[in-house]
Each structure stands twice: as structure tokens, then as C-alpha cells.
N, C-alpha and C positions, 0 to 999 in steps of 0.2 A: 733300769729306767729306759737306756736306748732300746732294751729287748722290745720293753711293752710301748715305746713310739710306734717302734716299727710294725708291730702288731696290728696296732692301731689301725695306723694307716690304710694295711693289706686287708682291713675289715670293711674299708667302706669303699673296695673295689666292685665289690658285687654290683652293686646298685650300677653305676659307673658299666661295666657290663655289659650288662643287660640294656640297657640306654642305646649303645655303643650297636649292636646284634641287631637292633632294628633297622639299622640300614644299611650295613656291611656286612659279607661274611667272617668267619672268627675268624680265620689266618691272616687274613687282610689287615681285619680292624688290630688283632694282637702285632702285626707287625709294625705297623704305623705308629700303634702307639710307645713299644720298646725304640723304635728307631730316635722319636724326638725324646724322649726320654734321656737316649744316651746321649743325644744333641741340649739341651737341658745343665747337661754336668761340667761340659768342655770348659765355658768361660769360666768358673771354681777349679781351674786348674790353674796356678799360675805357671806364667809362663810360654806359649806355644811350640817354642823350638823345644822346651824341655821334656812337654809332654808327648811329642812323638818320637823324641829320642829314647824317653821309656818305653811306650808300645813299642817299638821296633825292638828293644833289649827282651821283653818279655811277648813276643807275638806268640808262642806256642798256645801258652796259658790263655792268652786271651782270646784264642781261636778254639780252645779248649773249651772253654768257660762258657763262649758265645753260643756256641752250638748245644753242649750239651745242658746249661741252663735258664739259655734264652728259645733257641729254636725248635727245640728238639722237646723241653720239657712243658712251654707254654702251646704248642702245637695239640701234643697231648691234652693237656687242661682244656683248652676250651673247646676239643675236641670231645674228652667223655662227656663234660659238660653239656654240651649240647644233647648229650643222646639219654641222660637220666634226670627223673626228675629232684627240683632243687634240693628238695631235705637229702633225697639220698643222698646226690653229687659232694653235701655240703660234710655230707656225715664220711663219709670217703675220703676227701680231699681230709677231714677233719683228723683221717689215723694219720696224717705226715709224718710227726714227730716219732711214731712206733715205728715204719720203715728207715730213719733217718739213725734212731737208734741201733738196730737190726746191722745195719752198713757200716756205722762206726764200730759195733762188735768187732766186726771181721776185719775193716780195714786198717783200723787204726790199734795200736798197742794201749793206748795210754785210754784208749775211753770203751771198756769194758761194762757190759749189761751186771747190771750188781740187781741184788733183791729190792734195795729202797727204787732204785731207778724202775724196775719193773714193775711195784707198786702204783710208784706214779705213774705209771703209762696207762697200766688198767684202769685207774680211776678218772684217768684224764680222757679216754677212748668211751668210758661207761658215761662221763658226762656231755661228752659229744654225743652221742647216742641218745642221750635223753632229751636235749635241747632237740636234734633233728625229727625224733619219732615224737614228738610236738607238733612240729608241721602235718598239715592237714596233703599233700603233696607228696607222700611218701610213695605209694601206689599207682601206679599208672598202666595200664595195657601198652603191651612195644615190643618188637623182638629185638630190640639195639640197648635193651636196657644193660645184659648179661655184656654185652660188648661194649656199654660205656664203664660200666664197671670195671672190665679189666682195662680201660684203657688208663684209667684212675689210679689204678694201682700202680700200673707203670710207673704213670705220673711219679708215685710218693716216692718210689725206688728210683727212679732217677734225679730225683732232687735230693738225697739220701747221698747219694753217688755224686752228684754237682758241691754237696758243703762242703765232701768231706774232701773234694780235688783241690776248693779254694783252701780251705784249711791245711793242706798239704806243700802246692807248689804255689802259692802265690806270695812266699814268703820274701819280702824285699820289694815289691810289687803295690806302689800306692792304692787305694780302694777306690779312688777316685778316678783313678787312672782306668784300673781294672774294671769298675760299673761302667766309667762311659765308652770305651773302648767296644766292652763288651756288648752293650746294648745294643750300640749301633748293628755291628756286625749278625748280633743276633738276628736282629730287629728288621734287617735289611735282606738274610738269609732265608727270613720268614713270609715278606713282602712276595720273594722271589719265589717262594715255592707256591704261595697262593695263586699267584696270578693264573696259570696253567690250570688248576682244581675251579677256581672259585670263578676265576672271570677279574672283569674291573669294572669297580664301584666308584664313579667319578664324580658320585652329588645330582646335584644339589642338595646340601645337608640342612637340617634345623638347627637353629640355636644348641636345642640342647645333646645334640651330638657331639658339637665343638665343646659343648662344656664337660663333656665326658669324658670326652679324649683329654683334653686338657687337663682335669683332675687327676685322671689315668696316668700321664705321661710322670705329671708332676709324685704321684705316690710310688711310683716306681724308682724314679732315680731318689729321690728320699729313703725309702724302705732298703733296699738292694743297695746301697751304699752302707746305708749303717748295717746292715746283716754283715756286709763285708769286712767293717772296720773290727766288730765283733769276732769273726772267726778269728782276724787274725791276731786280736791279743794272745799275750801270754797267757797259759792259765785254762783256755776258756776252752771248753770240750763242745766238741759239735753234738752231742745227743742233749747233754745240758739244757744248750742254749735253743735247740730246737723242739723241748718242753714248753716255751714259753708259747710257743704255735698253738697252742689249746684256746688260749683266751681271744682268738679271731674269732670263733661263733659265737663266743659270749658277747663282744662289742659288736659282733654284728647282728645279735638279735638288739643288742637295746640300743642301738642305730635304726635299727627296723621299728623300733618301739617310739622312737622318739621325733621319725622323720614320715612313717607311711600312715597314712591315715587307715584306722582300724587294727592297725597292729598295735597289742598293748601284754603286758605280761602274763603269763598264765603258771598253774603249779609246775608244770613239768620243766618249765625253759628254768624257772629260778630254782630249782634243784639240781640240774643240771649243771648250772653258774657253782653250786654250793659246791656240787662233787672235784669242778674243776680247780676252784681253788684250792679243796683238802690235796687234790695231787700236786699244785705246786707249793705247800706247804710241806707235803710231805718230803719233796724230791730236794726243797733248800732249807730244811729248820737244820739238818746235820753241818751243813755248811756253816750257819750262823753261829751254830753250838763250838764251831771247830774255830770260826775267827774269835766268837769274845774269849775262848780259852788261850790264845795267841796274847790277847790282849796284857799290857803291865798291868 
């Protein structure tokens, strides 16, 4: 259930986005918004002497963390982003959970590409695909397309690479501590590298810029804390738990469907929703088979 909050949430980013883009550039507006984000989570930390005496015990990690999946990986993002058009970027962005898997092969012992796993990825990759090649948006004339594309890729391999660091060495390391720490740092590294590229964007803003950002900041430290709390239970394999990443384009078409005018369902998106559930059906019916036989 905290998978699919968090899902949720990272669905109704897009919109928020795109809002956001119309009056800043992306490094700027992405850093602004991880910065108040990780400003956002400090007071849920009880304590303040406490929680810098954490940061400081665990600064590696968290300069770890900040960098390689706040600065370095939302860089990327809304870097290819801008350069492909949406169904593809969406469809791209949408294999995460197959490079995430891919990275926990290799780096972790305990969470090995198995057949059922594999199944579910194709089906969950084939229903991303069908929901995007939906979109009327897929085609576009560009020569940055081939180079937003791989910068996407990137993207999914180094978030692949960021779960499985926090799943590794943030163990002892509160999540709370860890998100807002991290945010900031990222957040502020991100600031700092735009200024130079991009320039500064100093307003006057509309209404609903602030309400984007604000959205923004707020689904970030929400989503990214609970992803966090997640890895670090016991039990909980990072390819697993980043299968649930599939259901982002399903909530974020009938987000689309619910909130833009003219967007409404068509065959391809709800077959597409269909295929993705057969994949997390497929990837947790073994699971459930294995807890009721636990069962007295």
C-alpha cells in the first residue's frame, strides 16, 4: 500500500511539471523544488540537536545519495525530457523498473533476475508501451530526440544504481533524516549548477507556478521518504519493490482522464492498465501463495 501511495503521488508530477517549465528553466525550477522539499521534512524530525548529530554520523551517504539521486539523476530527467516528445519520454522513463532490476542482478546477491521476475517486467514494459503508443505525440521531427533518449536511459540506470546504494549503506540511517538531508543538498547542488547554464529566473511568477512548485515540493518529500522507509525494511528486494513503478502511467493517464479536458479513455490506454496489472499479478501471486502456506 505505501508502494502504490507513493506511486500515486510521482503520477501527478507531470502536470505540476510542465506548469513549473513555463516560466523557469528545468535545473533551476528541479532544484528549487528538491531544495524546499528537503526543507519540508526537518520539522518531522524530532529533535534538532539530534538530527544533525545524525547527518554528521552518516554524511558520506548522504552526500552520496544527494548527488547521485537528487542532482545528477533529476538533472538527467528533466533534461531528456525536455528534448523527446511526452509519450515517448513517458514510455522511456516508464522501463525504470527493467534497469533497476538489471542493477540489483549484479549488485546485490540476494535479489537475482528469476523467470517470474522477468515475465513481469515484459509485460509490465509491453503495457507501458501500449498506453504511450496511444498518445497521439509519439513522433515528432528533431535531432535531440536520439540524445534525449539516451539521456533517459541514463536516467533509469542511475536510479537503478541510487535504490540499490540506499538499500545497501543507509542501514541505521533514519529515512527521514536521509530524504531531508538529502534533498536539500541535492537540491541546492542543482540550483548551483543551473545558475551558470541557464541564467536566473527571478519572477514574477503566477499563481499557478507557486501552486506547482508547492505540489512539487510537497510529493517529493512524501514519495522519497516512503521509497526510503521501503528499502530499508527487512525482507524488501529493490527490483521487487521497483515493479510497482509500472502503475505511474496507469494513474497518470486516468489523472489525465479525470482532470484535462478532452482527455478521456480509449482501447489502447485500458489495455495497456490490463497488461500491467497481469504483470504485478504475476510477479506477487507466488508471494501470496508462499505466505498463506506459512499460514496455521
Amino acid at each position: 500500500m505505501l508502494a502504490i501511495i507513493a506511486c500515486v503521488l510521482w503520477a501527478t508530477a507531470f502536470t505540476g511539471i510542465k506548469i513549473g517549465l513555463r516560466y523557469t528553466p528545468p535545473l533551476q525550477f528541479a532544484g528549487t523544488r528538491f531544495f524546499i522539499s528537503g526543507l519540508l521534512l526537518l520539522p518531522f524530525i524530532r529533535q534538532i540537536s539530534l538530527k544533525f548529530r545524525i547527518a554528521r554520523k552518516y554524511w558520506k551517504q548522504i552526500v552520496v545519495v544527494g548527488i547521485l539521486q537528487i542532482t545528477l539523476q533529476y538533472a538527467l530527467f528533466y533534461t531528456g525530457v525536455s528534448m523527446v516528445p511526452g509519450a515517448l519520454g513517458a514510455m522511456v522513463v516508464g522501463s525504470g523498473p527493467l534497469f533497476v532490476t538489471l542493477v540489483a542482478h549484479f549488485m546485490l546477491k540476494n535479489d537475482r533476475l528469476t523467470v517470474r521476475k522477468s515475465v513481469s517486467i515484459a509485460l509490465g514494459l509491453l503495457g507501458v508501451a501500449i498506453i504511450s503508443l496511444s498518445r497521439k505525440e509519439l513522433m515528432v521531427e528533431g535531432s535531440l530526440i536520439g540524445l534525449g533518449i539516451a539521456v533517459l536511459i541514463l536516467n533509469n540506470g542511475l536510479a537503478g544504481i541510487g535504490n540499490v546504494v540506499v538499500s545497501r549503506t543507509a542501514v541505521g540511517l533514519p529515512p527521514l533524516v536521509l530524504s531531508s538531508f538529502s534533498m536539500i543538498l541535492g537540491g541546492a547542488l542543482l540550483y548551483l549548477i543551473a545558475l551558470p547554464i541557464e541564467g536566473f529566473a527571478c519572477g514574477p511568477f503566477p499563481l499557478e507556478y507557486y501552486g506547482a512548485l508547492a505540489w512539487l515540493s510537497f510529493l517529493s518529500a512524501a514519495a522519497i521518504t516512503i521509497w526510503y522507509i521501503l528499502l530499508n525494511r527487512p525482507g524488501v528486494k529493490v527490483s521487487d519493490l521497483n515493479m510497482w513503478k509500472f502503475i505511474i502511467p496507469v494513474m497518470g493517464a486516468i489523472l489525465s482522464w479525470a482532470v484535462l479536458p478532452g482527455e478521456k479513455p480509449d482501447m489502447y490506454s485500458v489495455l495497456g492498465m490490463v497488461v500491467i496489472a497481469a504483470a504485478l499479478l504475476v510477479l506477487n501471486l507466488k508471494k501470496r501463495n508462499r505466505t498463506l502456506a506459512a499460514l496455521p
